[in-house]
C-alpha positions as CSV (number, residue, x, y, z in Angstrom):
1,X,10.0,14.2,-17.4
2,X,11.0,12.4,-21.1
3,X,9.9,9.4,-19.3
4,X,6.1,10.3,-18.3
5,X,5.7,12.5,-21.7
6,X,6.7,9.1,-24.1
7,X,4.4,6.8,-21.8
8,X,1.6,9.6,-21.7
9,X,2.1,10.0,-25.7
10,X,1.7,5.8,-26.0
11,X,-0.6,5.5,-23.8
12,X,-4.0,4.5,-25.3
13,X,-6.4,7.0,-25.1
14,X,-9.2,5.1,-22.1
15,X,-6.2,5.0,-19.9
16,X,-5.1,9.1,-19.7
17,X,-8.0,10.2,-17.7
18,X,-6.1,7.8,-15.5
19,X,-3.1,9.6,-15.7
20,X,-4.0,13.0,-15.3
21,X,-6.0,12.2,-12.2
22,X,-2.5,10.6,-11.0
23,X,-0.7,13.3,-11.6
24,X,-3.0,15.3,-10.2
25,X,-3.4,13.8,-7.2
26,X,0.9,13.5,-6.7
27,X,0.7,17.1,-7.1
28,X,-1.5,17.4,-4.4
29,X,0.7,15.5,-1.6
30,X,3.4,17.4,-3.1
31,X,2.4,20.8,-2.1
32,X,1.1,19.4,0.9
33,X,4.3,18.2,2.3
34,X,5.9,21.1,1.0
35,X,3.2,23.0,3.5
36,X,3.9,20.4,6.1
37,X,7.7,20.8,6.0
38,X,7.4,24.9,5.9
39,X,5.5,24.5,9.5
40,X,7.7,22.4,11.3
41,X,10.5,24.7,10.4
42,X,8.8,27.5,11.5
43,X,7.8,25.9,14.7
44,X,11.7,24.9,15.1
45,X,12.6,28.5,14.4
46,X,9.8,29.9,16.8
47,X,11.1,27.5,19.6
48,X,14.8,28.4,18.8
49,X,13.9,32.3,19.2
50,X,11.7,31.8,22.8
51,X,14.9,29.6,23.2
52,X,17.6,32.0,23.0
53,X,15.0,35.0,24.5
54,X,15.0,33.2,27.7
55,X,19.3,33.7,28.3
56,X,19.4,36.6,26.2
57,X,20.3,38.7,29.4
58,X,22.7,36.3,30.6
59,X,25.2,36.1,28.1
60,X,28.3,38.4,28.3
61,X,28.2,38.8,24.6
62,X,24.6,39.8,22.8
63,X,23.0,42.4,21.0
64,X,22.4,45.1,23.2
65,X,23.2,47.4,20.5
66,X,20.8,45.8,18.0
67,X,18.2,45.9,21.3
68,X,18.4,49.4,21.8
69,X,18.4,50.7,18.4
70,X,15.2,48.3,17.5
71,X,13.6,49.9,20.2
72,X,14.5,53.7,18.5
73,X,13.5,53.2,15.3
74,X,10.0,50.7,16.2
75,X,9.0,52.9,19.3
76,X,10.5,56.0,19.4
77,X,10.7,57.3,15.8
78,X,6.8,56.1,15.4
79,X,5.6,58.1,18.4
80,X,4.8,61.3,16.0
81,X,2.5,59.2,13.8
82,X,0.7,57.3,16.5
83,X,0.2,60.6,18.5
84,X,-1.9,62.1,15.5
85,X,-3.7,58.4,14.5
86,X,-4.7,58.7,18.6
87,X,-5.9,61.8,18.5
88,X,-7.5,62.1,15.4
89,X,-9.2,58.6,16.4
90,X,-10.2,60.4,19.5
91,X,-11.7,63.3,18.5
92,X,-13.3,61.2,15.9
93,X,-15.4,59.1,18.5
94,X,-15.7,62.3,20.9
95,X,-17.7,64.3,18.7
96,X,-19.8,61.9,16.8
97,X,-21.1,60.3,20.2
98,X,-21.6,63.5,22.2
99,X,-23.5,65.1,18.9
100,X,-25.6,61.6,18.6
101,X,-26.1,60.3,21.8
102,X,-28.0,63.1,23.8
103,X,-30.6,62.7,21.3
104,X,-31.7,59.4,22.6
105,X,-30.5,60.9,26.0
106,X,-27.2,58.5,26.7
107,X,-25.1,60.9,26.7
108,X,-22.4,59.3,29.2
109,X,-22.7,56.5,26.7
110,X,-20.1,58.2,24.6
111,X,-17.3,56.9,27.4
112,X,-18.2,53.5,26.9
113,X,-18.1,53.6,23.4
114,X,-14.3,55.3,23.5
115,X,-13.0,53.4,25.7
116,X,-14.2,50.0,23.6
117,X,-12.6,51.4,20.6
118,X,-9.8,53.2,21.6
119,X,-8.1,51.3,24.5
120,X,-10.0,47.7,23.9
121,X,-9.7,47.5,19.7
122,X,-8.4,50.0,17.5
123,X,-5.6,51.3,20.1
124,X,-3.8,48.2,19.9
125,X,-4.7,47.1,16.2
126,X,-3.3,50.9,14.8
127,X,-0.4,50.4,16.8
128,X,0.7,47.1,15.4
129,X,0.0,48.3,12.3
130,X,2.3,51.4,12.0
131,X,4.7,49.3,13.4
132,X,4.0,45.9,10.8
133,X,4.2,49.2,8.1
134,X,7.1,50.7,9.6
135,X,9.4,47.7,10.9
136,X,8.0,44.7,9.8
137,X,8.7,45.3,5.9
138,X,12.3,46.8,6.9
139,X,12.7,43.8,9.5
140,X,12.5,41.3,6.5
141,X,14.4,43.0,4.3
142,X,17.6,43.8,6.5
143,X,17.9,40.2,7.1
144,X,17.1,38.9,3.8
145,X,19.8,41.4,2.5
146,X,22.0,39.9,5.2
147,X,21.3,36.3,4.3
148,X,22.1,37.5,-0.1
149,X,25.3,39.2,1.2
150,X,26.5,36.2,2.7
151,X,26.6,38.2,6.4
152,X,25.1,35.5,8.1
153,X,27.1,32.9,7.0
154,X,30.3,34.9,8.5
155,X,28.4,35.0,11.6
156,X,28.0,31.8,12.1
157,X,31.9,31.2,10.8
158,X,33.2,33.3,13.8
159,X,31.0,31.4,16.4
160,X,28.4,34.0,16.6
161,X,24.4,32.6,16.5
162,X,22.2,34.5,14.2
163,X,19.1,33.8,15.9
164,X,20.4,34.9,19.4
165,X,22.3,37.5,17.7
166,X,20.0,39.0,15.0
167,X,16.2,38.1,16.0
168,X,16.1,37.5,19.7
169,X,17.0,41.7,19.9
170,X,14.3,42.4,17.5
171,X,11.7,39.9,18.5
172,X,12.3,41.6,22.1
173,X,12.7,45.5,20.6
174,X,9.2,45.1,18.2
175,X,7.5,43.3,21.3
176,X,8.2,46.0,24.0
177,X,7.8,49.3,21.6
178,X,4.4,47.8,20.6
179,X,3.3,47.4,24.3
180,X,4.6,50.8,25.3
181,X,3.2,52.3,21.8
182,X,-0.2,51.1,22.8
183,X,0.1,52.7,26.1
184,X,0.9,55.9,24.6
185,X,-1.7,55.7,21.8
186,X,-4.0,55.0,24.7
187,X,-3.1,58.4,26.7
188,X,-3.3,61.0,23.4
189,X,-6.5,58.6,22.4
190,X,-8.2,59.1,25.6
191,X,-6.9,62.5,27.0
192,X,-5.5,64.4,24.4
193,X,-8.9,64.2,22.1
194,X,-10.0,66.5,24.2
195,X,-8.2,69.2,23.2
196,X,-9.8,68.9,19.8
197,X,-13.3,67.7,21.3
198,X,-12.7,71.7,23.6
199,X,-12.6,74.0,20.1
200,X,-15.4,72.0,18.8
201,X,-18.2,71.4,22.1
202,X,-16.5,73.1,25.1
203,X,-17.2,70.7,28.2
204,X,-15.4,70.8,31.1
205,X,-11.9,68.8,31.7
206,X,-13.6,67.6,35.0
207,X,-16.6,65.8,33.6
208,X,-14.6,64.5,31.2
209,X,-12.0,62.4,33.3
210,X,-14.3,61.6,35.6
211,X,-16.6,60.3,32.8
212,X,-13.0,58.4,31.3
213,X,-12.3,57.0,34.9
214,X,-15.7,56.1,36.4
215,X,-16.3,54.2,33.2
216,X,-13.1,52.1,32.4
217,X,-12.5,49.2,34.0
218,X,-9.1,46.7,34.7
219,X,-10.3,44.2,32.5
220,X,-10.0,46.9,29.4
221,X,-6.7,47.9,30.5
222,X,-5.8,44.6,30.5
223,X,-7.0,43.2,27.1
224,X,-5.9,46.1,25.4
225,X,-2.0,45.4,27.1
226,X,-2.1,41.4,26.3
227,X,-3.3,42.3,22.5
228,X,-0.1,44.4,22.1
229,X,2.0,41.9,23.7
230,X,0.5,39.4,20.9
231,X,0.4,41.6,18.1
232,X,4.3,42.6,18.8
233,X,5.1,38.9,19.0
234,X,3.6,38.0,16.0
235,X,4.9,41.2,13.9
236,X,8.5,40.2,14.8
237,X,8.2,36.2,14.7
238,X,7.2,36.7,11.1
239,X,9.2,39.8,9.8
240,X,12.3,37.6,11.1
241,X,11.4,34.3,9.7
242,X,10.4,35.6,6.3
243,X,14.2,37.2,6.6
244,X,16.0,34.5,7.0
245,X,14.0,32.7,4.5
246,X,15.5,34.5,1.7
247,X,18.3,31.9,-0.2
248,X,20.0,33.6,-2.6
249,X,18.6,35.7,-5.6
250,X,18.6,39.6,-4.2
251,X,15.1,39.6,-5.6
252,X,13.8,37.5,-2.9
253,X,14.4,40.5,-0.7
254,X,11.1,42.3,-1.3
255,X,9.5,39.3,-1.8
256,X,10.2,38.2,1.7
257,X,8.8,41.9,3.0
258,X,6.2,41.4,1.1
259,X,5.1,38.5,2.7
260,X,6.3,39.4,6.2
261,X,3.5,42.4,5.9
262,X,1.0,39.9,4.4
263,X,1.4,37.6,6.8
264,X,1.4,39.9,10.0
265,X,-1.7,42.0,9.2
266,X,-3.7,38.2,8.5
267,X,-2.4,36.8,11.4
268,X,-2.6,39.9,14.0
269,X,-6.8,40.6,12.6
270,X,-7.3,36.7,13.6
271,X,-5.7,36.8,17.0
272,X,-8.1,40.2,17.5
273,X,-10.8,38.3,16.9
274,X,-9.8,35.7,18.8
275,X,-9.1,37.5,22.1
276,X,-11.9,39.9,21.7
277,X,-14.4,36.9,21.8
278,X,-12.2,35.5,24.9
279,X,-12.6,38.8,26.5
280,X,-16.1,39.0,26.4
281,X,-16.8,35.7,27.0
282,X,-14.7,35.2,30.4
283,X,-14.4,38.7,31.5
């Protein structure tokens, strides 16, 4: 640094344009390999975790415990919240389309519309993101805290792996309470609506399923089961890595939930889009 401020301060004054544009430009490749070094490690940390995922039932010795309770707190404590977003969502869609629709006589179109929305897009997108709000931020934090506290490096002392130890359990707990969240959201979106939709415009129960299961088809079932399966995957890939990404200053902690919520919502809207375009292009 004393070096390039005395030749910049001698340096005739044609020749620093030169300079800065040098500097510049190092700067540049700099944060570029930095970039290019960040992926590779979180490819090699992606691999390691689908690694470990595959003999994580094998092994005499892994995280059950951290399995189960994973699966408590992401799926089972959040089914109170996603039980009123479903319904509320529900009723929502219910009333608008069957107070619209039979004005321009498409009535029956209201089933269409709900089950796009509630089983194809928002079912799984609210889902992931009570559980990116809910487990995601306190994902990244635990381990961070772990990693500050120096727990991490005592489990690797004793011969224990973090990553089969630590985020193979939650990669596998946020993946499978996001595919069975949707499922539920799904049910209360789709059936229990109607209990709202009955105070408001009474119809009969009968119509109602019928219209629900002459309209929806195996290939919205389906989408709507492979998004959560993404969505979960992507929630706990990041909320881990940002974790273990803290190094040492306890005020990396919320830094690294921070991100781990950033990252997930950005990277959970794109692979929406992504698959939604998939499904209607091939299905």
């Amino acid at each position: 640094m004393l070096l390039s401020a005395f030749f910049a301060a001698w340096t005739p004054a044609p020749h620093r344009p030169i300079i800065v544009f040098v500097n510049f430009i190092s700067q540049i490749g700099k944060r570029a390999l930095d970039r290019l070094n960040t992926a590779i490690y979180a490819l090699g940390f992606l691999g390691r975790v689908f690694t470990e995922t595959l003999f994580f039932f094998r092994r005499k010795q892994v995280g059950y415990r951290v399995l189960v309770m994973q699966i408590l707190f992401t799926g089972v404590e959040a089914l109170g919240v996603s039980a009123v977003l479903a319904v509320s969502v529900g009723a929502i869609v219910n009333i608008v389309g069957l107070s619209l629709l039979p004005q321009f006589g498409q009535s029956r179109l209201v089933y269409v519309i709900l089950i796009a929305v509630i089983t194809r897009e928002l079912g799984p997108l609210l889902t992931a993101f009570i559980i990116v709000a809910r487990s995601g931020t306190a994902i990244a934090t635990e381990l961070g805290g772990m990693v500050v506290s120096h727990e991490i490096e005592a489990y690797i002392s004793v011969g224990i792996d973090p990553i089969s130890y630590l985020a193979v359990p939650r990669f596998l707990g946020v993946t499978f309470s996001c595919f069975l969240l949707n499922i539920y959201f799904n049910m209360f979106g789709l059936l229990g609506s109607y209990g709202v939709l009955r105070v408001i415009k009474p119809l009969p129960f009968i119509e109602y399923f019928q219209g629900l299961v002459s309209t929806i088809h195996g290939p919205d079932i389906a989408v709507g089961l492979i998004k959560s399966l993404v969505f979960g995957t992507l929630i706990s890939i990041m909320a881990t890595y940002q974790g273990f990404s803290v190094a040492r200053s306890t005020t990396e902690v919320p830094q690294a939930g921070i991100r781990a919520v950033g990252q997930s919502f950005v990277a959970i809207v794109m692979a929406d889009a992504v698959i939604t375009t998939l499904s209607y292009l091939l299905l």
